[in-house]
C-alpha positions in Angstrom: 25.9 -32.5 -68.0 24.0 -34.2 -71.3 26.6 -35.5 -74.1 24.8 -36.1 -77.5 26.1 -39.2 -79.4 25.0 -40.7 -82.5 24.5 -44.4 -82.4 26.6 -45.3 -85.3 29.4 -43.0 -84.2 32.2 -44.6 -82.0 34.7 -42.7 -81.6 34.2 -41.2 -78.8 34.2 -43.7 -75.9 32.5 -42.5 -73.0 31.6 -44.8 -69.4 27.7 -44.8 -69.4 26.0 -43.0 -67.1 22.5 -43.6 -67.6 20.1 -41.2 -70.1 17.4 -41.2 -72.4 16.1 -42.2 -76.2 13.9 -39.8 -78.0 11.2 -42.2 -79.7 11.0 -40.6 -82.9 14.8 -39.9 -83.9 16.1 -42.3 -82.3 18.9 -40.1 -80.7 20.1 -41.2 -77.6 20.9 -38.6 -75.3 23.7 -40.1 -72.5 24.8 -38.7 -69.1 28.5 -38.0 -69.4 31.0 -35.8 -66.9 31.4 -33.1 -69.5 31.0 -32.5 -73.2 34.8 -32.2 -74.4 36.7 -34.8 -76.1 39.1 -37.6 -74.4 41.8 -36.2 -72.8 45.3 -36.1 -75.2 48.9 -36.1 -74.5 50.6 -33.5 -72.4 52.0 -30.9 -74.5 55.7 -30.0 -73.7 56.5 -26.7 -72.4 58.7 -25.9 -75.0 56.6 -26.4 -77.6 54.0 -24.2 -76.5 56.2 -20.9 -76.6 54.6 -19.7 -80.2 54.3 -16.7 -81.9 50.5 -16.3 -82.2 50.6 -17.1 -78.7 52.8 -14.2 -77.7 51.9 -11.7 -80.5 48.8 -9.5 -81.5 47.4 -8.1 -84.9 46.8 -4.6 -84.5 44.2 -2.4 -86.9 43.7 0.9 -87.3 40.2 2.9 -87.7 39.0 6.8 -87.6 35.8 8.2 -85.9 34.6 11.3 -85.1 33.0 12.7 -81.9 29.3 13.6 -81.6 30.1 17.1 -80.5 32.8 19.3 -81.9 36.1 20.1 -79.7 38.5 22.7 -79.8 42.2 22.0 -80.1 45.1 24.0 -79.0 46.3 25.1 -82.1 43.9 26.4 -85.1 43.4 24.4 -88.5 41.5 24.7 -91.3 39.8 20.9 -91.1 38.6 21.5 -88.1 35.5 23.3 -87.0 36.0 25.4 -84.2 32.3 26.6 -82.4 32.5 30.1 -81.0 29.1 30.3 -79.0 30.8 29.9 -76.0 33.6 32.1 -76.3 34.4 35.1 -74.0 35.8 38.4 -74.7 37.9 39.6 -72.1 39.9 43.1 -72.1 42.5 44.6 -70.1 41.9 46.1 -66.9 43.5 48.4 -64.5 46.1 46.9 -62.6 44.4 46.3 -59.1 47.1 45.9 -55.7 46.6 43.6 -53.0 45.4 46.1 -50.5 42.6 47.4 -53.0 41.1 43.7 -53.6 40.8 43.2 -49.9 39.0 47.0 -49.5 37.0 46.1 -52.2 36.0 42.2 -51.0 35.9 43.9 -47.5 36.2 40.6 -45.8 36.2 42.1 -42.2 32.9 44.8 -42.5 31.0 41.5 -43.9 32.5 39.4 -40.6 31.5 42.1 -38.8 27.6 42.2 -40.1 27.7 38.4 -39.7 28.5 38.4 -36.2 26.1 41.6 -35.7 23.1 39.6 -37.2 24.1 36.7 -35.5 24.1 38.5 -31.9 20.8 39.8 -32.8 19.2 37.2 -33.6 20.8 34.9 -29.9 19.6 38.1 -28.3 16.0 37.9 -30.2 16.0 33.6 -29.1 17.0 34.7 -25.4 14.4 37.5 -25.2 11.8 34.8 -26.4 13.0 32.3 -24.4 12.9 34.4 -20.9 9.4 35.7 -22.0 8.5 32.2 -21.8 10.3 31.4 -18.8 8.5 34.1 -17.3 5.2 33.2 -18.1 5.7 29.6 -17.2 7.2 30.6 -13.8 4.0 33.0 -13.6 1.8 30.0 -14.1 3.7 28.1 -11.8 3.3 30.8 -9.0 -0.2 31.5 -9.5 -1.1 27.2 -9.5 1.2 27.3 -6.3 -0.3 30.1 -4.8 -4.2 28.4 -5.1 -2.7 25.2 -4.2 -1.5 26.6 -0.8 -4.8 28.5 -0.6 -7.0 25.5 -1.0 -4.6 23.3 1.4 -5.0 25.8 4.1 -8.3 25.9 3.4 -8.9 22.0 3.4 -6.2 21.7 6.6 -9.1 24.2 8.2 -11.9 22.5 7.4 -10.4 19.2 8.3 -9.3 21.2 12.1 -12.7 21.2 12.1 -14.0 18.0 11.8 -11.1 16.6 13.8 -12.6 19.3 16.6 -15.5 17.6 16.0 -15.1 14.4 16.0 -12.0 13.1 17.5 -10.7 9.7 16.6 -7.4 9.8 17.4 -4.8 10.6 20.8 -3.4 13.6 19.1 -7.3 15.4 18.5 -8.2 14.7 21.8 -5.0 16.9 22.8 -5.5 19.3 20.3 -9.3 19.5 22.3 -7.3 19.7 25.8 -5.3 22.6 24.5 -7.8 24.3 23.4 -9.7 24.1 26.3 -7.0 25.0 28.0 -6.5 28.5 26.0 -9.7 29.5 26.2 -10.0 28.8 30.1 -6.8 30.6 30.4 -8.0 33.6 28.0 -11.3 33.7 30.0 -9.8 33.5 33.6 -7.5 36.8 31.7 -10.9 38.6 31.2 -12.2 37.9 34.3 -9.5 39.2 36.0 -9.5 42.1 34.0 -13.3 43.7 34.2 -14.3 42.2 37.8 -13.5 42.8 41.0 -11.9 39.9 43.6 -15.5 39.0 44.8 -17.1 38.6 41.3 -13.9 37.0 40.0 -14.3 34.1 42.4 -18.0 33.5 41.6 -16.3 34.0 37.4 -13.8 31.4 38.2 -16.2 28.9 39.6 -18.3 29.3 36.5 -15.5 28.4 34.4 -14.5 26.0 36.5 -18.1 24.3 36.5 -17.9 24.8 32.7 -14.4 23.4 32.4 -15.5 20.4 34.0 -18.5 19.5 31.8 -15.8 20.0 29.0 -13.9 17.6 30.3 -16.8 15.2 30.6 -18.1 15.8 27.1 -14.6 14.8 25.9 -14.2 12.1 27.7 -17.6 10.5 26.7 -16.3 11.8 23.2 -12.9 9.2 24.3 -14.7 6.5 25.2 -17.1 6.2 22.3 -14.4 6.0 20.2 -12.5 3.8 22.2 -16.0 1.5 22.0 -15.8 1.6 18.2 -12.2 0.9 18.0 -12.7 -2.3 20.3 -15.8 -3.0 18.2 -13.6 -3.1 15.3 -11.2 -5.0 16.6 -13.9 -7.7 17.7 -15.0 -7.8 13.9 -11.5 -7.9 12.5 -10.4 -10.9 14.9 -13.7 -12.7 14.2 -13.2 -12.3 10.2 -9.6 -12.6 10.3 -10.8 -16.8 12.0 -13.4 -17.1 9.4 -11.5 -17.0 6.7 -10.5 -20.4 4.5 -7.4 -21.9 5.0 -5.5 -20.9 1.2 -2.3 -22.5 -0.3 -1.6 -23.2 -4.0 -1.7 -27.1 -4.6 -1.2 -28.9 -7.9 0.5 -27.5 -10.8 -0.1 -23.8 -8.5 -3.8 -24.3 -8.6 -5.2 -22.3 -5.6 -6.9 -24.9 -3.0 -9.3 -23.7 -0.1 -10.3 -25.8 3.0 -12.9 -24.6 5.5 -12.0 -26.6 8.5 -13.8 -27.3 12.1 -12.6 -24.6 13.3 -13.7 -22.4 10.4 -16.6 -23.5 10.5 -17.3 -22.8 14.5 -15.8 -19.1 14.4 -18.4 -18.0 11.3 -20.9 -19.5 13.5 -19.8 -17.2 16.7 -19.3 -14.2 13.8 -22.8 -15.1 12.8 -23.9 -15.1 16.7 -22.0 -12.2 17.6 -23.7 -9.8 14.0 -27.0 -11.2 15.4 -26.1 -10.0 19.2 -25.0 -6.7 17.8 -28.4 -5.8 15.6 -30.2 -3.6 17.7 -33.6 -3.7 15.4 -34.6 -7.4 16.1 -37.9 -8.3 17.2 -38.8 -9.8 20.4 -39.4 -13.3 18.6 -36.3 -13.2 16.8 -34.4 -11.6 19.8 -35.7 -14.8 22.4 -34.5 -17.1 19.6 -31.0 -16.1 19.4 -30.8 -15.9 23.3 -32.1 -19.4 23.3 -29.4 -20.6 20.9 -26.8 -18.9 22.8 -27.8 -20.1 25.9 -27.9 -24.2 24.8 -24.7 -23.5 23.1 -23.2 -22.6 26.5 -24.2 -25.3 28.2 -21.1 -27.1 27.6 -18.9 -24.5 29.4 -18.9 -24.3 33.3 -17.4 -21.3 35.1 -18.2 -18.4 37.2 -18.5 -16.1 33.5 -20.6 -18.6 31.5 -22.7 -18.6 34.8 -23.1 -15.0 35.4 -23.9 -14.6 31.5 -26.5 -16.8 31.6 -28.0 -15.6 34.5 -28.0 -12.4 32.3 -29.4 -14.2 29.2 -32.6 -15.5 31.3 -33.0 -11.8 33.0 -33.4 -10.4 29.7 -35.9 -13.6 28.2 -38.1 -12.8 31.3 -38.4 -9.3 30.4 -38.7 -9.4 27.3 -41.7 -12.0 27.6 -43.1 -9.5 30.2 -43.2 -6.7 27.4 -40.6 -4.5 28.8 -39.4 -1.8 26.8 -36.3 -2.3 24.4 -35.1 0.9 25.5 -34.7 -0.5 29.1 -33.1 -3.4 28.3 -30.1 -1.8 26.8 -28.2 -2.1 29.8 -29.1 -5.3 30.3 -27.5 -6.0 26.8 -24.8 -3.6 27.5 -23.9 -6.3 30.4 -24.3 -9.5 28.2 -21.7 -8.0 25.4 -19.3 -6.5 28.4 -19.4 -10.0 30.2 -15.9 -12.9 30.7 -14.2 -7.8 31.6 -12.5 -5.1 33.6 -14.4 -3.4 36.3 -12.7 -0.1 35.5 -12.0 0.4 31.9 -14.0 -2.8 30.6 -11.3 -4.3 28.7 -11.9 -7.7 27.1 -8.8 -8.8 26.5 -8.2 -12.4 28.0 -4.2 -11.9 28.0 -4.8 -8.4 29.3 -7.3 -9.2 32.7 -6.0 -10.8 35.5 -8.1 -12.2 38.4 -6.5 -10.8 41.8 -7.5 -9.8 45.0 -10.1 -7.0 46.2 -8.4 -6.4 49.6 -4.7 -7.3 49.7 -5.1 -7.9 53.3 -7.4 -11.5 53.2 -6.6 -14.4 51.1 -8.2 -14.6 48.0 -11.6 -15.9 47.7 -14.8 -15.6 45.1 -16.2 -12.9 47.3 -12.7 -11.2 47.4 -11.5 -10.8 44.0 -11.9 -8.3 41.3 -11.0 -8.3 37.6 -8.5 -5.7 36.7 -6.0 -5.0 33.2 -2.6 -6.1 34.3 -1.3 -2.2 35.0 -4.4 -1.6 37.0 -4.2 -4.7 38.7 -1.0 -3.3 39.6 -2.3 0.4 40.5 -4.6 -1.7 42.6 -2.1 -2.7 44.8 -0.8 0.3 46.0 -4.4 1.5 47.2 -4.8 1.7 50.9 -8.3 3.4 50.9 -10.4 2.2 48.2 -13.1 5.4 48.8 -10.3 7.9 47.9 -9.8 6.6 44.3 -12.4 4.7 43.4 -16.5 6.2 43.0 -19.4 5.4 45.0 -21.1 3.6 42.4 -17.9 1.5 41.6 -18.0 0.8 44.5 -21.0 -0.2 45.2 -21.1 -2.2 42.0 -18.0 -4.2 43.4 -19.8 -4.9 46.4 -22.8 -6.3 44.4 -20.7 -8.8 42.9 -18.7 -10.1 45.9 -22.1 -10.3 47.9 -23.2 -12.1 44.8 -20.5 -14.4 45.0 -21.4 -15.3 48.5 -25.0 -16.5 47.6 -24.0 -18.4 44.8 -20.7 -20.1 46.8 -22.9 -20.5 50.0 -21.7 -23.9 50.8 -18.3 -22.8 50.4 -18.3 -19.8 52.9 -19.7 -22.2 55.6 -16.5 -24.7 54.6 -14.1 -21.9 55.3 -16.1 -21.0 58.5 -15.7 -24.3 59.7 -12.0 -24.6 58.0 -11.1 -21.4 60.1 -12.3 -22.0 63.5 -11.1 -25.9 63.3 -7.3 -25.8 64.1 -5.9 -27.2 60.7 -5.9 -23.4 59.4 -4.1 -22.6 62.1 -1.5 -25.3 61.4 -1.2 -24.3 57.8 -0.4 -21.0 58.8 2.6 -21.7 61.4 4.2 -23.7 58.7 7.9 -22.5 57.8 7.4 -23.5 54.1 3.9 -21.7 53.7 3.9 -17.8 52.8 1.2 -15.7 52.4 0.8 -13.9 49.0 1.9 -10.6 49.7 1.8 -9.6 45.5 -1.9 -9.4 44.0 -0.5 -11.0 41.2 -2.5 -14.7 43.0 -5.1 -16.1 40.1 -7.9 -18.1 40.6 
């Protein structure tokens, strides 16, 4: 607040507060807490009960409104307007009965709910017209939908038929098989007599079996591919980076040794597996393979390098590539089972050919763990197992012979000498009598 004080007026004594001098006038304008006078004595109470205090003038004035009124009662001074005014005469006295006939409350209830029943019967009609045609829709879309299903489930029968992948299309093949031998053997039976339903039967029969065959090859190629597969899977699975999120969650990859040596043996193994090398390229890799074996001693890393200079001689010779497929076949098959050529090193166990002599390198054979099993049950070999399996067994185990020739001559010596003899009366020595005995 501003308090304006001339400078030769002092009567009115006020603490300074600071301001400011206008330079022309001369006034001096001075800060002050307010702008009233110094405070004076307290009035009494008494002497402030006065009569202009508790009193008030009144005064007394006339108007007129803008727009002219009507009064109750008429006079002369007064303008009364008559524009709005209604005439109304007497009518006939009307009962209470005859005001409700004539408002005829209930016939206009009535139309009301008439109309209004209509018109929810109108919205329902239009409303189950479109229902319908919705659920019309709905049936037809349903209807193609189950017609293009069956119609995809067929066509999908049919390449399942024709190439099986799984364990459930190759019985859906057996069955089928098995219905149309069964519905053929019905025919047969039914238009021939008993000496041309025998020569029927063994045509089916003959037909039956090549069936058989074509599905099993069918098995076994996919059994190939699934193993094949599995072989790329494990050998990409290992040549993947080792991954964890370091600093601040910053991925990190490290590629260690062992990284590093399974994407060479991924790179070794896609190089194995191309099948349109050339003969320079081809004698390279086997090369590489070969020094990179030479590390590794045992009866497999022998054999497949035995295997791996077959095919280098051959192929220097200019044989065919078509004939050395089987060659290859045996280098990719190589440290697996005799029967079903299983690779699996947790799988194959190492036991004995004949359960009857101790194991030996000429008397073993490499079986799965169930078939090792089967194995030992077998009391003719001939009766279970084929000629050429056979034959390929003995192959090996007369193999085996040459290539352990100094050992055979230790055992002849070790058997005719009398410490054999002395091992075997021994009451802490048994003989295996499981095939379950491992090199």
């Amino acid at each position: 607040m501003v308090l304006v004080v001339e400078v030769e007026d002092r009567t009115i004594k006020k603490p300074y507060l600071g301001g400011w001098r206008h330079k022309i006038t001369g006034v001096q304008y001075l800060n002050a807490n307010s702008q009233t006078g110094p405070r004076q004595k307290r009035i009494p109470w008494n002497s402030q009960c006065t009569r202009p205090i508790q009193t008030v003038e009144t005064k007394t004035r006339f108007t007129e409104t803008p727009v002219h009124r009507a009064t109750q009662m008429w006079r002369e001074d007064c303008y009364v307007p008559n524009v709005s005014d209604k005439y109304v005469g007497p009518k006939p006295y009307e009962t209470y009965d005859e005001m409700q006939s004539k408002l005829d409350i209930e016939g206009k209830a009535t139309m009301i709910q008439k109309y209004y029943r209509a018109y929810r019967i109108a919205r329902f009609i239009k409303e189950s017209a479109a229902t319908y045609r919705q659920f019309v829709a709905d049936c037809k879309r349903h209807e193609e939908e189950r017609l293009l299903a069956y119609k995809r489930r067929h066509q999908h029968d049919i390449i399942r038929k024709t190439y099986p992948s799984s364990r459930f299309d190759f019985d859906m093949l057996y069955n089928l098989m098995d219905q149309w031998k069964h519905s053929q053997m019905k025919r047969v039976a039914g238009i021939f007599f008993k000496g041309a339903q025998r020569a029927a039967n063994v045509m089916l029969l003959n037909k039956s079996v090549d069936m058989l065959r074509e599905i099993d090859q069918l098995k076994q190629n996919v059994k190939t591919e699934f193993l094949e597969e599995k072989k790329i899977k494990f050998l990409t699975f290992h040549c993947a980076p080792i991954e964890w999120n370091g600093y601040k969650g910053k991925p990190t990859q490290m590629i260690t040794v062992k990284v590093q040596r399974a994407r060479e043996f991924k790179r070794l193994y896609d190089n194995l597996s191309c099948k349109n090398s050339t003969v320079e390229s081809r004698t390279e890799l086997l090369v590489m393979l070969k020094n990179s074996l030479k590390y590794h001693h045992c009866q497999a890393v022998n054999e497949l390098v035995y295997l791996i200079d077959q095919e280098i001689t051959l192929m220097s010779r200019g044989v065919r590539s078509k004939w050395l497929n089987q060659l290859r076949r045996r280098i990719e098959s190589a440290v697996s089972s005799v029967i079903s050529e299983n690779d699996d090193l947790f799988k194959l166990r190492l036991g004995r050919f004949d359960i009857n002599i101790e194991w030996s390198p000429w008397n073993c054979i490499l079986l799965t763990e169930e078939e090792a099993e089967a194995h030992y049950y077998i009391k003719d070999f001939r009766t279970v197992y084929a000629q050429s399996l056979l034959e390929k067994i003995f192959l090996a185990q007369e193999q085996a012979k040459s290539h352990f020739r100094e050992l055979v001559v230790f055992e002849k010596h070790y058997r005719e000498s009398s410490r054999f003899y002395m091992v075997q009366k021994r009451k802490d020595y048994e003989a295996p009598k499981a095939i379950h005995s491992y090199a």
